[in-house]
FILO-160438 format. One record per residue (C-alpha): x negated, y negated, z negated. Coordinates in steps of 0.5 Angstrom, whole numbers, plus 500, padded with zeros to 3 digits. Last residue first. Layout:
N
<kekol <X, Y, Z>>
...
END
This chain:
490
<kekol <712, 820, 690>>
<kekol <705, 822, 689>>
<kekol <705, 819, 682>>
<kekol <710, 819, 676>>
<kekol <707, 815, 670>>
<kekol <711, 815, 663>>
<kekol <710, 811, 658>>
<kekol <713, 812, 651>>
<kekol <715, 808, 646>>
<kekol <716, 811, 639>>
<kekol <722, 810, 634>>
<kekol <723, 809, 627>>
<kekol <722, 802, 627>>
<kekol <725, 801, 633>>
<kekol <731, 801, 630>>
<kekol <730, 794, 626>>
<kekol <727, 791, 632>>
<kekol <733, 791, 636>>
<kekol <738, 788, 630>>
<kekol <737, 790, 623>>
<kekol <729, 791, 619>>
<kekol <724, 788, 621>>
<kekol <716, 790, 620>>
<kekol <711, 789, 615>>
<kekol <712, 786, 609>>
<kekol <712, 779, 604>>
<kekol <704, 780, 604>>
<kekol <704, 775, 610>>
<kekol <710, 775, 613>>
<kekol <717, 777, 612>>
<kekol <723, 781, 614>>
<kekol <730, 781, 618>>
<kekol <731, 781, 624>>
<kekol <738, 779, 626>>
<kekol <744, 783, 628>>
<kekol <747, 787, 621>>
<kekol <746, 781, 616>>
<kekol <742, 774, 613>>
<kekol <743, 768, 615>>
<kekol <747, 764, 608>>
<kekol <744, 759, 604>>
<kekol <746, 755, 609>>
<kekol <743, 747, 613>>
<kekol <737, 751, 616>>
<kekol <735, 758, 614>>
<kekol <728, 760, 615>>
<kekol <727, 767, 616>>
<kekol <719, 771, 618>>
<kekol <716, 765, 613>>
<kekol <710, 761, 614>>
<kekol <714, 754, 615>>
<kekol <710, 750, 620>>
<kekol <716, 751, 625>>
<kekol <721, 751, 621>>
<kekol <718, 744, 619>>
<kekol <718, 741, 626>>
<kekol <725, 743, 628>>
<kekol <728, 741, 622>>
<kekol <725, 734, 623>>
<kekol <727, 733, 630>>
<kekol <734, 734, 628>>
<kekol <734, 730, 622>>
<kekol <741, 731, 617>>
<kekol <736, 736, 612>>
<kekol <736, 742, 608>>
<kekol <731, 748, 608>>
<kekol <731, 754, 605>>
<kekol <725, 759, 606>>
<kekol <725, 766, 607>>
<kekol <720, 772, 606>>
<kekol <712, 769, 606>>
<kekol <710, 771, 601>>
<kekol <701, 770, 598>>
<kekol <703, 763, 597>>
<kekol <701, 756, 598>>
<kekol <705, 755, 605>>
<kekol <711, 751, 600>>
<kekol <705, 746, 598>>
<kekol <703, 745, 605>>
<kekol <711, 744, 607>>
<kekol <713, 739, 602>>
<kekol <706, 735, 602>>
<kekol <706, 733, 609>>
<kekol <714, 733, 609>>
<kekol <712, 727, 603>>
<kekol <714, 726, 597>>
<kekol <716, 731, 592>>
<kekol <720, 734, 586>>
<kekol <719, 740, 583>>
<kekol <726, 744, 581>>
<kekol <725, 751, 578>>
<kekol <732, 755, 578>>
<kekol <732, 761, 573>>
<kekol <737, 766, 575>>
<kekol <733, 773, 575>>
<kekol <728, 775, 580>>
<kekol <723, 769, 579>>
<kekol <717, 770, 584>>
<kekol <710, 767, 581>>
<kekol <707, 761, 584>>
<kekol <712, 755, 580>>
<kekol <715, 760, 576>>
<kekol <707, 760, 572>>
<kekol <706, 753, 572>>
<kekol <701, 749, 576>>
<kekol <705, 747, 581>>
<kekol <709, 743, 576>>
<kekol <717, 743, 574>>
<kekol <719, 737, 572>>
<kekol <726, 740, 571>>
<kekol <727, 748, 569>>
<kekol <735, 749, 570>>
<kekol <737, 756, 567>>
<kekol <743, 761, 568>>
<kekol <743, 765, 561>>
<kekol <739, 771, 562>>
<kekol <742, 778, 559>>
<kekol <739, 784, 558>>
<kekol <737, 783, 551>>
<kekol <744, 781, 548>>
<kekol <750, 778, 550>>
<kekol <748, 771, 544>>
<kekol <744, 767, 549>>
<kekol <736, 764, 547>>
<kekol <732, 762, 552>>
<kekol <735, 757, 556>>
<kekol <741, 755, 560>>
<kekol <741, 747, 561>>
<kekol <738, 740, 563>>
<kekol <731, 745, 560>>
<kekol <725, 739, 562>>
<kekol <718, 742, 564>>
<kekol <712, 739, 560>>
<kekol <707, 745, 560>>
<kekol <710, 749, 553>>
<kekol <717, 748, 557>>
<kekol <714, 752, 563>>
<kekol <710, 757, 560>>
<kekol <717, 758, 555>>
<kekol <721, 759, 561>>
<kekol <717, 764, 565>>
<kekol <716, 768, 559>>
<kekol <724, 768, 559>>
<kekol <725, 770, 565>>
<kekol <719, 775, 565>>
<kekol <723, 779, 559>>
<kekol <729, 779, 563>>
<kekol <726, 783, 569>>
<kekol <723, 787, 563>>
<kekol <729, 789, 562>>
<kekol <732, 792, 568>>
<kekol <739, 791, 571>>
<kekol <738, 784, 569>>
<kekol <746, 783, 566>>
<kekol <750, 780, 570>>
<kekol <753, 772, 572>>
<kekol <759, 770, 576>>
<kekol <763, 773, 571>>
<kekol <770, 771, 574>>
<kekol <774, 778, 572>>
<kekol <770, 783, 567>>
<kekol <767, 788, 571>>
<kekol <760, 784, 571>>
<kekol <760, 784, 563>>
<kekol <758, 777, 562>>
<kekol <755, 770, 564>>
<kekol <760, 765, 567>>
<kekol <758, 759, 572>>
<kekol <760, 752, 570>>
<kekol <753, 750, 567>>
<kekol <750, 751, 575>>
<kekol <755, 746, 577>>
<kekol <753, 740, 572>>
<kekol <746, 742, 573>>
<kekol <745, 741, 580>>
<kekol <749, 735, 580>>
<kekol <743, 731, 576>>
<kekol <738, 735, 579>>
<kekol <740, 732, 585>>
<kekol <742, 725, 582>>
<kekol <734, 724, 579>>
<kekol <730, 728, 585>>
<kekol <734, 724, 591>>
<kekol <729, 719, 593>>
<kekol <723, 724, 590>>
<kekol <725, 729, 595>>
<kekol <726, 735, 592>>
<kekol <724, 742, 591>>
<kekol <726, 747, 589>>
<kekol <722, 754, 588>>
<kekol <725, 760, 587>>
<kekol <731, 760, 592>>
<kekol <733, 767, 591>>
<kekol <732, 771, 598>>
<kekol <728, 777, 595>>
<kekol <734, 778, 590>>
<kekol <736, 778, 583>>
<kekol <739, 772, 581>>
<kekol <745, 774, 578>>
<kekol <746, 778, 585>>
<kekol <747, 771, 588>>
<kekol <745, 766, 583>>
<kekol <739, 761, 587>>
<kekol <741, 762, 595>>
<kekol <749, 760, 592>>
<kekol <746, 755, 588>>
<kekol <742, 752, 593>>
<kekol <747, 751, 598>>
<kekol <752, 747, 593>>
<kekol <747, 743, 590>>
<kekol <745, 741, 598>>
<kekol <752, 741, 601>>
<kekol <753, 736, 595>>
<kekol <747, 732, 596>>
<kekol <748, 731, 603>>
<kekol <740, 731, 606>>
<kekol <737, 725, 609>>
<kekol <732, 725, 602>>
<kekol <729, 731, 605>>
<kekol <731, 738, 600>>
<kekol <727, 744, 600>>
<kekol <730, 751, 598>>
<kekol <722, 754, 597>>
<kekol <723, 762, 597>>
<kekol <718, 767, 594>>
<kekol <720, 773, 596>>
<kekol <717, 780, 594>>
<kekol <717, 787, 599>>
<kekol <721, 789, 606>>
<kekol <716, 794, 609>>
<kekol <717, 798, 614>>
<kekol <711, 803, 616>>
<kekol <709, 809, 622>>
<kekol <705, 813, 618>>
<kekol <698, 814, 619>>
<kekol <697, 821, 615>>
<kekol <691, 819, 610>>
<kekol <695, 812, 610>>
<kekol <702, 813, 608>>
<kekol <699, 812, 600>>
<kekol <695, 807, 600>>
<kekol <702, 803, 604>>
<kekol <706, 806, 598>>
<kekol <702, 803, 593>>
<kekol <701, 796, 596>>
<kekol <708, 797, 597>>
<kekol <709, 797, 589>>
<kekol <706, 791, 588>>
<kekol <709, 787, 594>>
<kekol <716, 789, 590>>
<kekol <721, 792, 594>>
<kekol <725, 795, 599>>
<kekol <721, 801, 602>>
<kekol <721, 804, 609>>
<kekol <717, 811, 611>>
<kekol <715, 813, 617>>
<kekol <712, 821, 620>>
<kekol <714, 825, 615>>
<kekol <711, 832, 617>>
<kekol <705, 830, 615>>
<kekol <708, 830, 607>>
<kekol <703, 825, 603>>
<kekol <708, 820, 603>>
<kekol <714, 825, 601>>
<kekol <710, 827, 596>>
<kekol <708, 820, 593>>
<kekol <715, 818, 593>>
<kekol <717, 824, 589>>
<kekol <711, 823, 584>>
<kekol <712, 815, 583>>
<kekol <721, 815, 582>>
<kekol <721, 822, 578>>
<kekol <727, 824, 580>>
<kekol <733, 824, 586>>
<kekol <733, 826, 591>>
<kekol <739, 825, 597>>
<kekol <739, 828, 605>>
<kekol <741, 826, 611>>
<kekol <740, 829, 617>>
<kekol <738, 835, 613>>
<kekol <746, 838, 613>>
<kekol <749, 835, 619>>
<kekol <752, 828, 618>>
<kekol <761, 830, 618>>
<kekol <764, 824, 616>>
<kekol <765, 828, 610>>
<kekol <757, 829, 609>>
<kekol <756, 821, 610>>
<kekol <762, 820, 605>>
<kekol <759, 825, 599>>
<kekol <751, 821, 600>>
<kekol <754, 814, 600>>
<kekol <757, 817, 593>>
<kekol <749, 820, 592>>
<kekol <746, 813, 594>>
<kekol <751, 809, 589>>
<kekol <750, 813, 584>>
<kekol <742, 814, 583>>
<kekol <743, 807, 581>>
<kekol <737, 805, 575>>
<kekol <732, 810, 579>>
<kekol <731, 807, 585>>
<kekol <734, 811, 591>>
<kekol <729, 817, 594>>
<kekol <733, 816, 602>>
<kekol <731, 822, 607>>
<kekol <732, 821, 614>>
<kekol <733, 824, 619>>
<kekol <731, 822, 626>>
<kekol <735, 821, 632>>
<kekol <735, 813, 633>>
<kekol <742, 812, 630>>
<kekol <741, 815, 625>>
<kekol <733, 811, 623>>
<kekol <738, 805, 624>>
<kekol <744, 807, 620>>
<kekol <739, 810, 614>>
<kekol <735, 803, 613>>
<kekol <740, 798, 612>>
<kekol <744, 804, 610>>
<kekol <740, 805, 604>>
<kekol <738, 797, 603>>
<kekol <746, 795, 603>>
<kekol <749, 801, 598>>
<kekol <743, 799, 591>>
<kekol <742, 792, 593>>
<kekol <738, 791, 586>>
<kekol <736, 797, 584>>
<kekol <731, 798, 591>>
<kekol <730, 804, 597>>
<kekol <725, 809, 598>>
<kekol <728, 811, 605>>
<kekol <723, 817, 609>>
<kekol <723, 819, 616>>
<kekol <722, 825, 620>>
<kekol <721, 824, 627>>
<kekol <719, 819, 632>>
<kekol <725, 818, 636>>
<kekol <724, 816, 643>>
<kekol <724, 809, 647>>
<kekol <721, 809, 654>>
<kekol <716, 807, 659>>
<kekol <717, 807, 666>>
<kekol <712, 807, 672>>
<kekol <713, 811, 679>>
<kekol <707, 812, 684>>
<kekol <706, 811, 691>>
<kekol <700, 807, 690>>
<kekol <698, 805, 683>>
<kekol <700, 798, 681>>
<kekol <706, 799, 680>>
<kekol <712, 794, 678>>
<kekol <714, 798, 671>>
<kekol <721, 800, 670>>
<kekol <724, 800, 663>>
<kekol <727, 803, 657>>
<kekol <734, 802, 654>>
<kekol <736, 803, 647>>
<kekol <744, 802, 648>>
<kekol <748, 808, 645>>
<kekol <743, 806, 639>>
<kekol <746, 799, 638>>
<kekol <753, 802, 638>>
<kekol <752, 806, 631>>
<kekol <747, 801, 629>>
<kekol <752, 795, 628>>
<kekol <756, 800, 624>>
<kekol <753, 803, 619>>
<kekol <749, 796, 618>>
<kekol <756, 793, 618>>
<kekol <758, 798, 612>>
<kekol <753, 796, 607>>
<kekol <756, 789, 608>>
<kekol <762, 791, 606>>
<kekol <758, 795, 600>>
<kekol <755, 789, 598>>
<kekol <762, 785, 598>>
<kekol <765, 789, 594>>
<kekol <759, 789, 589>>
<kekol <759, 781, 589>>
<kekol <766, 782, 587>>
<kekol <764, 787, 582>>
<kekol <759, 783, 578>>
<kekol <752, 785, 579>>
<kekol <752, 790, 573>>
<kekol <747, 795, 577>>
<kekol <750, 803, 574>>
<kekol <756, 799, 573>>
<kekol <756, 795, 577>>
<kekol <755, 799, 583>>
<kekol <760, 806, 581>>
<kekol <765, 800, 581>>
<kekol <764, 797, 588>>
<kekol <763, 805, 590>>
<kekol <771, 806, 587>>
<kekol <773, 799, 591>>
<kekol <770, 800, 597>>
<kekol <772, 807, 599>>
<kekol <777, 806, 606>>
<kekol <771, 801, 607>>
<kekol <765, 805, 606>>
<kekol <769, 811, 610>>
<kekol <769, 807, 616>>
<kekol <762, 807, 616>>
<kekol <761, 814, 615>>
<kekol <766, 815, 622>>
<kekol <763, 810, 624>>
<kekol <756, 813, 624>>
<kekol <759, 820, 626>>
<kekol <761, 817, 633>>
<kekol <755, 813, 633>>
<kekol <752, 820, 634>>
<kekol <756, 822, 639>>
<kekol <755, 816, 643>>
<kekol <747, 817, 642>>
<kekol <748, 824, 645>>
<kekol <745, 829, 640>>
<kekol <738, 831, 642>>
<kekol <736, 828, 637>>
<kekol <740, 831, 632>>
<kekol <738, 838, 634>>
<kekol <731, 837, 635>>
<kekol <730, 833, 628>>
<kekol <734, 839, 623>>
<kekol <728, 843, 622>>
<kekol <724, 838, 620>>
<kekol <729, 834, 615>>
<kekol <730, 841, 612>>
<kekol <723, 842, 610>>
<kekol <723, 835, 608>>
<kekol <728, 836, 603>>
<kekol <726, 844, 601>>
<kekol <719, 840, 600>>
<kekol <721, 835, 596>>
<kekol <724, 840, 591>>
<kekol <718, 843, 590>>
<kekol <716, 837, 587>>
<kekol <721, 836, 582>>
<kekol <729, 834, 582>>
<kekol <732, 831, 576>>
<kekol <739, 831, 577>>
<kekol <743, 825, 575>>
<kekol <746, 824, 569>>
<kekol <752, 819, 567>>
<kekol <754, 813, 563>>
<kekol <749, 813, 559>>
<kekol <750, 805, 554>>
<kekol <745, 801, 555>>
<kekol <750, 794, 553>>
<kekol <749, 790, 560>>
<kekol <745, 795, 564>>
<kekol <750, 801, 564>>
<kekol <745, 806, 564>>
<kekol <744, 813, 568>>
<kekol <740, 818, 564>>
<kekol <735, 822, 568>>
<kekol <737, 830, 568>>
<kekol <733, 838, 568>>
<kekol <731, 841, 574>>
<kekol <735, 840, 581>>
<kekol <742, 840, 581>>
<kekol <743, 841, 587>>
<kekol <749, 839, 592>>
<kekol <747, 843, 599>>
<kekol <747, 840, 607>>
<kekol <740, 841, 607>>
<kekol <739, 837, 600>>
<kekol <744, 832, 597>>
<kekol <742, 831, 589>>
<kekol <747, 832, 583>>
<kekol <751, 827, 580>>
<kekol <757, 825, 584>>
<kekol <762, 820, 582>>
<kekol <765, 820, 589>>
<kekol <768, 826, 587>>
<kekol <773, 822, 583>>
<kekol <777, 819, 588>>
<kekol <781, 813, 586>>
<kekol <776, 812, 579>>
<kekol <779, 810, 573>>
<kekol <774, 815, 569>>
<kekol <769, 810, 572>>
<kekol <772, 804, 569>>
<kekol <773, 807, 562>>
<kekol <767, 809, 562>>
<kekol <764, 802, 564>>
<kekol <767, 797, 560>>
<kekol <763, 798, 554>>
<kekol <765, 792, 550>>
<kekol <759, 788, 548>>
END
């Protein structure tokens, strides 16, 4: 495949956003030796980051500490103030950090505009939701006495952020932790480096203080493994595998951190017989392909009243058939590489456990001429519950579909899973969809759209899908504390 990325990335607007060095206490760092950055579609180097050891965790936090009193004691209006300023400077930048994006993540660049629009949103909803994070008054049951409770920051805060939204989950997380008045620092997963050190460049340019915002770079287990082991850091957030926050939660126990985690999806996209097909076929390729398939959200089981089965699957194909695979700068790709291998290599696992179990392929398939990281889209029908992608999350775009009979068997069978992120479900019956949300195991339910996430609402899951949420209120209260004050003799 051509490699497009060098070419792409010499052809930036502003340069400087093409930063490789970590950001620590104000400073840009080399760090100790360097970690090759990769185009996913051909493998190809396209930058060096700095490779930060241990000691250089400690200078953060160190840092992170000593800038925590006079952030929090910053007027909540003169935080958000900075925190449009980094947003305003997103969007004035979108295209440059669209570009880093896909070329170090191969989403394609469309998607990645709209990520980094996205990203700034979050920026923005926080820097005006920190300005109202009321306490409230109490009615007492002491004599002459005053009860009131209050929501304060709670500390140094660390970020362990995903490959897949590389912007969106960093200012997710680091808006509201901001807003709050904690610093916060965001090790990025090592397969896009880039996008977290420009965001990091417009953070210093609209005047975020040294050691508020900080960027690490390096060994991905022993730095997230430093910075858990820290006293001095009081919360942590990570995006990512169940896994992984398996891990991570071990880890942050001995010092009893307070902990947002937004781990796997498994998502069932269920389809009633009252539903519009077209509405339907439309929906679930959009909550099926979007990052390539490489999301939480992604619709991974779908199932389909029997009714309908043989026309849905029918038209489903036909619109999965029409999306483009390749290079995600070329223009009209739909369709990227997976940013890791192995993500591809399951993908294909996945279809041939099916296969060999009776599934029927109506398009896509094992084979495709790009090259290793590439997964042509597939649709697997007849799939059965006793197949591997049918209890097993797909991060790739492969679409599973399993027919059903009864809204008894749907849900039932939807709720057999350890996740619990997002279901989808599609249905003209009111009652009905009333009745299913509510039995749905899930922390997010869209009804009738493939879209529902964003800057107001709380997202995150139930069951081993995550702790916590994150947007809206109850994403920054996560990195704040509730105090109760009494006040007597009065």
């Amino acid at each position: 495949m051509k490699d497009l990325a060098p070419s792409a990335l010499n052809k930036l607007r502003r340069n400087d956003l093409l930063e490789t060095r970590a950001y620590i206490d104000g400073r840009w760092v080399t760090g100790e030796g360097s970690l090759d950055v990769t185009d996913p579609a051909n493998d190809q180097v396209i930058a060096q980051v700095a490779h930060c050891d241990e000691s250089w965790v400690d200078l953060a936090v160190e840092a992170a500490s000593r800038a925590f009193d006079g952030w929090r004691n910053t007027l909540p209006t003169q935080r958000g103030a900075v925190l449009r300023k980094w947003a305003a400077l997103m969007r004035e930048n979108q295209e440059d950090l669209a570009v880093i994006m896909t070329c170090e993540q191969g989403k394609p660049l469309s998607e990645s505009r709209g990520e980094i629009n996205y990203g700034a949103n979050f920026v923005e909803w926080f820097a005006a939701e920190g300005e109202r994070c009321y306490g409230e008054t109490i009615p007492s049951h002491l004599p002459n006495s005053q009860l009131v409770t209050k929501l304060q920051p709670i500390g140094v805060t660390v970020a362990i952020t995903p490959w897949n939204f590389p912007s969106a989950m960093i200012t997710r997380k680091a808006a509201a932790a901001l807003a709050a008045g904690c610093p916060m620092i965001v090790k990025p997963a090592p397969e896009t480096p880039l996008s977290a050190l420009a965001l990091a460049r417009l953070a210093e340019e609209a005047g975020i203080p040294g050691g508020v915002f900080q960027v690490l770079t390096g060994d991905a287990p022993k730095m997230s493994a430093r910075l858990l082991a820290a006293s001095a850091v009081r919360a942590f957030s990570f995006t990512g595998s169940t896994e992984v926050g398996r891990i991570l939660l071990r880890q942050s126990a001995d010092t009893v951190k307070k902990v947002s985690l937004e781990l796997g999806g498994h998502a069932p996209f269920i389809v009633f017989d009252d539903a519009s097909i077209a509405e339907a076929v439309e929906g679930c390729i959009g909550a099926k392909f979007a990052t390539s398939g490489q999301d939480c959200l992604g619709a991974n089981r779908i199932y389909v009243h029997r009714n309908i089965y043989g026309q849905f699957v029918e038209e489903f194909t036909k619109a999965t058939e029409k999306l483009r695979v390749g290079h995600g700068l070329e223009e009209g790709v739909d369709i990227g590489p997976m940013t890791r291998v192995t993500v591809a290599n399951k993908c294909r696992e996945q279809i041939s456990n099916a296969l060999s179990l009776g599934a029927k392929l109506t398009c896509g398939g094992i084979d495709n001429h790009l090259g290793s990281s590439f997964v042509l889209p597939t649709v697997l029908a007849d799939v059965t519950d006793k197949m591997d992608i049918a209890f097993e999350e797909t991060f790739g775009p492969v679409a599973a579909i399993l027919p059903f009979d009864s809204e008894d068997e749907v849900v039932t069978r939807a709720n057999n899973t350890e996740f619990g992120l997002a279901a989808y479900v599609y249905t003209n019956d009111l009652r009905r969809a009333c009745r299913v949300s509510d039995r749905l195991e899930y922390g997010m339910v869209a009804l009738n759209t493939p879209k529902f996430t964003g800057a107001p609402i709380p997202f995150g899951g139930w069951k081993q899908s995550g702790l916590g949420r994150e947007g809206s209120k109850h994403g920054l209260a996560e990195y704040m504390e509730l105090k109760y004050v009494c006040i007597g003799g009065l």
